[in-house]
ZALODREN-333382 format. One record per residue: residue number from 1; z, y, x of N, C-alpha, C, CB in turn. Coordinates in nm, 3 decimals, padded with zeros to 5 digits. Glycine has a CB too. Layout:
- NUM;Z;Y;X;Z;Y;X;Z;Y;X;Z;Y;X
...
% end
This chain:
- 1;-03.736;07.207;01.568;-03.840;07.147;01.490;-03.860;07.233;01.365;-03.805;07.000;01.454
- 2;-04.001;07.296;01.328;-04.008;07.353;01.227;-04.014;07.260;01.094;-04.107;07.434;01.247
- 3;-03.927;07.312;00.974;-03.901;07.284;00.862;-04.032;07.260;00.766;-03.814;07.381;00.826
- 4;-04.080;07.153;00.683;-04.182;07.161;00.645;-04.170;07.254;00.517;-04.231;07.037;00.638
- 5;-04.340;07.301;00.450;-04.289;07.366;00.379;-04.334;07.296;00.251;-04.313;07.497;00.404
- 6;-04.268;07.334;00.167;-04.285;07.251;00.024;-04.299;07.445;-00.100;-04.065;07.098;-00.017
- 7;-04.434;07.350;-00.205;-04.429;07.459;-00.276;-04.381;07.422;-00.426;-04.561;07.526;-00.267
- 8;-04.331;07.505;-00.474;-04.237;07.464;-00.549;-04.320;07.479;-00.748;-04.085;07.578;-00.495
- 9;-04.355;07.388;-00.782;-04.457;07.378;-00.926;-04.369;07.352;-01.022;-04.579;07.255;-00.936
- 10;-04.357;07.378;-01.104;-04.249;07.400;-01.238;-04.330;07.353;-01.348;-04.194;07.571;-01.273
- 11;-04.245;07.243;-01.360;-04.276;07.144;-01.468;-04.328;07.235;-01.628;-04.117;07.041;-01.488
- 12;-04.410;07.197;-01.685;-04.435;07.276;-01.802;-04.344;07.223;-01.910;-04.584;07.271;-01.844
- 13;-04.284;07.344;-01.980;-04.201;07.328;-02.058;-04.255;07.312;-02.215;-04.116;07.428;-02.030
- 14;-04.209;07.196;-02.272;-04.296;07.164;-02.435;-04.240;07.254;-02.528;-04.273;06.997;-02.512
- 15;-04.351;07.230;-02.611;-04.371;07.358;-02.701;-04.272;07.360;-02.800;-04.508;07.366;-02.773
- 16;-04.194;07.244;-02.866;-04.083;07.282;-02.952;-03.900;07.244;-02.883;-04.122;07.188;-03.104
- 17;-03.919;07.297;-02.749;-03.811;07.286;-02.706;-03.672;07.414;-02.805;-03.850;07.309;-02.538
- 18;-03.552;07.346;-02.748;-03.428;07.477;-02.817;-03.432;07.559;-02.766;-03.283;07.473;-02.821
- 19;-03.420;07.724;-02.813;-03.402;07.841;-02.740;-03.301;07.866;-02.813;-03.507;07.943;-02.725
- 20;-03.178;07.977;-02.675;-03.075;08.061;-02.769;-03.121;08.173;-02.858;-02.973;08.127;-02.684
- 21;-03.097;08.201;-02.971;-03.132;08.316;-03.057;-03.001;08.321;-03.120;-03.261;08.300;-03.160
- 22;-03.037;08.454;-03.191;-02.900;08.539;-03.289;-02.913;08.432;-03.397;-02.930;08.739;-03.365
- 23;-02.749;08.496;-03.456;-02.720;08.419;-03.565;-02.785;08.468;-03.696;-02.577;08.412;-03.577
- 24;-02.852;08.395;-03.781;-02.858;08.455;-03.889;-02.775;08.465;-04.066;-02.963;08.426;-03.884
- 25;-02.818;08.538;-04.138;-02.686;08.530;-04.230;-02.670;08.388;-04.286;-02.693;08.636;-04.360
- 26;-02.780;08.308;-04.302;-02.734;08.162;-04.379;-02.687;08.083;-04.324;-02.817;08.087;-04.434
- 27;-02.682;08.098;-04.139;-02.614;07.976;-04.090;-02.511;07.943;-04.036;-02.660;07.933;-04.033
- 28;-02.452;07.859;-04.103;-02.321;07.749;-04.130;-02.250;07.760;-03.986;-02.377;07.559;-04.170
- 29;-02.136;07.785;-03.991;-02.005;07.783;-03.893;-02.001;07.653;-03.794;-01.859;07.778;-03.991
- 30;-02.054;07.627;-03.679;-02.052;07.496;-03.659;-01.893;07.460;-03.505;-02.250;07.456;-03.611
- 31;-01.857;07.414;-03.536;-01.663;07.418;-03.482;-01.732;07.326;-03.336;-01.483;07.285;-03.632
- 32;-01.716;07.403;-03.260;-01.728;07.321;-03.114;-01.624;07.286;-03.046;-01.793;07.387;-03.015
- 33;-01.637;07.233;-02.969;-01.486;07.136;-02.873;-01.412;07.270;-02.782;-01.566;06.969;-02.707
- 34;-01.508;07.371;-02.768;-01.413;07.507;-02.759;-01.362;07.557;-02.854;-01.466;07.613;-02.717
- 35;-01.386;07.581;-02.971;-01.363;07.644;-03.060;-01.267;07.580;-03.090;-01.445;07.669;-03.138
- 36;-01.258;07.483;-03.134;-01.110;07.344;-03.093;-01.000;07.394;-02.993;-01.179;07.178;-02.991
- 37;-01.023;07.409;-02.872;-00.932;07.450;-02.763;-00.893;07.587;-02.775;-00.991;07.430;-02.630
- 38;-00.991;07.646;-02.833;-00.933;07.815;-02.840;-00.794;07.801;-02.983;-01.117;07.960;-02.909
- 39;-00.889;07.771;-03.060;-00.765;07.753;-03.202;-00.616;07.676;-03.150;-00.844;07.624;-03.350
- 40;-00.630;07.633;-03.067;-00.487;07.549;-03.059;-00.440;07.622;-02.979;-00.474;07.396;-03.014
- 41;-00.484;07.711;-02.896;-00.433;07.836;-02.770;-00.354;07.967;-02.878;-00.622;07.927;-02.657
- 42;-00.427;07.958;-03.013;-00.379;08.072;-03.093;-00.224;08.027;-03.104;-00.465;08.090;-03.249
- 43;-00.170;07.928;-03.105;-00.041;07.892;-03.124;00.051;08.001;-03.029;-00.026;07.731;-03.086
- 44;00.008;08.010;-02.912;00.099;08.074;-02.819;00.089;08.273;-02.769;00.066;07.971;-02.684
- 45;00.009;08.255;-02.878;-00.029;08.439;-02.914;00.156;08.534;-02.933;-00.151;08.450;-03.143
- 46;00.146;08.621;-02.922;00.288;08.689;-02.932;00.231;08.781;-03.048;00.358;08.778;-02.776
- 47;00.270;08.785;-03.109;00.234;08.924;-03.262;00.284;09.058;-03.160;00.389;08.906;-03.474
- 48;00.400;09.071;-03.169;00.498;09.190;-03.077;00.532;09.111;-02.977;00.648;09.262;-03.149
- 49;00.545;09.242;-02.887;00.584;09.255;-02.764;00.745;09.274;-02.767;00.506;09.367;-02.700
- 50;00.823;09.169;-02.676;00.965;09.151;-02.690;01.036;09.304;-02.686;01.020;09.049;-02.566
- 51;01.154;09.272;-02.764;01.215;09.358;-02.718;01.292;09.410;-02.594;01.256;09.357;-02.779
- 52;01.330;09.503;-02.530;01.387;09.556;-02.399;01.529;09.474;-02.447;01.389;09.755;-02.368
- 53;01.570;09.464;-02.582;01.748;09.366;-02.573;01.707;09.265;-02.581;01.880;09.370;-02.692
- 54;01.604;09.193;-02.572;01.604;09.014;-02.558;01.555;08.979;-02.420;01.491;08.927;-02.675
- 55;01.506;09.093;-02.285;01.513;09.055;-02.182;01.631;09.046;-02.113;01.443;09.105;-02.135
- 56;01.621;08.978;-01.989;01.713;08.957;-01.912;01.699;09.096;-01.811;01.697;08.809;-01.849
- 57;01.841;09.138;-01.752;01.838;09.245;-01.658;01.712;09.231;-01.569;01.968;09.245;-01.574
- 58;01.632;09.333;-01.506;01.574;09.342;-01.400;01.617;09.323;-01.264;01.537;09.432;-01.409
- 59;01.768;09.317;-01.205;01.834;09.269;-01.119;01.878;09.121;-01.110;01.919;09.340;-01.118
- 60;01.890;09.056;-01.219;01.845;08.882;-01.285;01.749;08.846;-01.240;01.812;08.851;-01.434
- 61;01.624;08.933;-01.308;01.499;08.835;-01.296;01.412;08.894;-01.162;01.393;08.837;-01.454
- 62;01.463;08.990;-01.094;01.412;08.949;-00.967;01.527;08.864;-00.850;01.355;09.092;-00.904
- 63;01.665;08.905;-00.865;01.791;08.788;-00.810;01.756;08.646;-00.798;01.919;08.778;-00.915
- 64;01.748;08.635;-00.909;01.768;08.478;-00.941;01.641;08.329;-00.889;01.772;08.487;-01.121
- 65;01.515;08.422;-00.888;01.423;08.358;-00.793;01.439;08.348;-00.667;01.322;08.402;-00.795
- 66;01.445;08.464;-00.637;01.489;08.486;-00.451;01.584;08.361;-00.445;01.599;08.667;-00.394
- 67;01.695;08.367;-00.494;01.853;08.290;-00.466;01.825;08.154;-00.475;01.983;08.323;-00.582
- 68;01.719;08.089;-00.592;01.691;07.987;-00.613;01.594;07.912;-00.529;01.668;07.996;-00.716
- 69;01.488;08.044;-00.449;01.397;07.981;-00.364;01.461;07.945;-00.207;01.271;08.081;-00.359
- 70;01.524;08.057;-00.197;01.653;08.050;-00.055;01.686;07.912;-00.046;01.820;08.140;-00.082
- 71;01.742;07.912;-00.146;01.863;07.736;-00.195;01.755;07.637;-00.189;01.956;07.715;-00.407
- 72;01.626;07.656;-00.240;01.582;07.503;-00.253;01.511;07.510;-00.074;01.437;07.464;-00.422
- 73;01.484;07.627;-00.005;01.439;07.595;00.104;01.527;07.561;00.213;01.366;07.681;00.133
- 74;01.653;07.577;00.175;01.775;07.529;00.246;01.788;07.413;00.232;01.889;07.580;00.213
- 75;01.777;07.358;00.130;01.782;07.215;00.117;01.658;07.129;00.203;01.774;07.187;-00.041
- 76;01.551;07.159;00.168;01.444;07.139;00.212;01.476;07.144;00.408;01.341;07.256;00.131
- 77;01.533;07.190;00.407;01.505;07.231;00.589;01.671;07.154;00.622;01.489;07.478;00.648
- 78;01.773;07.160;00.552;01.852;07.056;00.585;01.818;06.934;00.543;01.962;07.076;00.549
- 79;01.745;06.828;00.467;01.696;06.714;00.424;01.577;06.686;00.558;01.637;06.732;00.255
- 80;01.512;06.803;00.642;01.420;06.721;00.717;01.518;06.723;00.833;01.260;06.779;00.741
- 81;01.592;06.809;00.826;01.674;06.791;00.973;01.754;06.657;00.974;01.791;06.921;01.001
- 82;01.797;06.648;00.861;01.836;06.484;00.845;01.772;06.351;00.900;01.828;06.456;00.717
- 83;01.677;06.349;00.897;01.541;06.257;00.892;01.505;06.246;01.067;01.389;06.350;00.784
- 84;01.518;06.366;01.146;01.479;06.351;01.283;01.590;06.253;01.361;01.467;06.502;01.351
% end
């Protein structure tokens, strides 16, 4: 069945609607509900980059995931074998 066709008329837009434009020098700082969420994100900014003596070995921090994901999927696969 062919699709009917519809033509598509665009509502006229009134004459003192908002447009985006540049800022100019007199106008006032206005604090939006982002500008809100960004400022409270500044909390977790790092100034410097850690030092190489306050990380943990590179044989740690790739070890210790592996070992921990092993273990919890061991558990996981002995807890359903339980259950059958």
């Amino acid at each position: 069945m062919p699709l009917a066709r519809f033509r598509y008329i665009p509502a006229p837009e009134p004459e003192n609607h908002a447009a985006p434009r540049l800022a100019a020098d007199g106008d006032v700082f206005v604090a939006s509900p982002v500008h809100h969420l960004q400022s409270g994100l500044s909390v977790f900014e790092e100034l410097e980059p850690p030092l190489a003596e306050d990380r943990y070995p590179g044989w740690f921090r790739l070890g210790f995931p592996l070992a921990a994901s092993t273990a919890m999927w061991g558990a996981i696969l002995w807890g359903v074998g339980l259950l059958r």
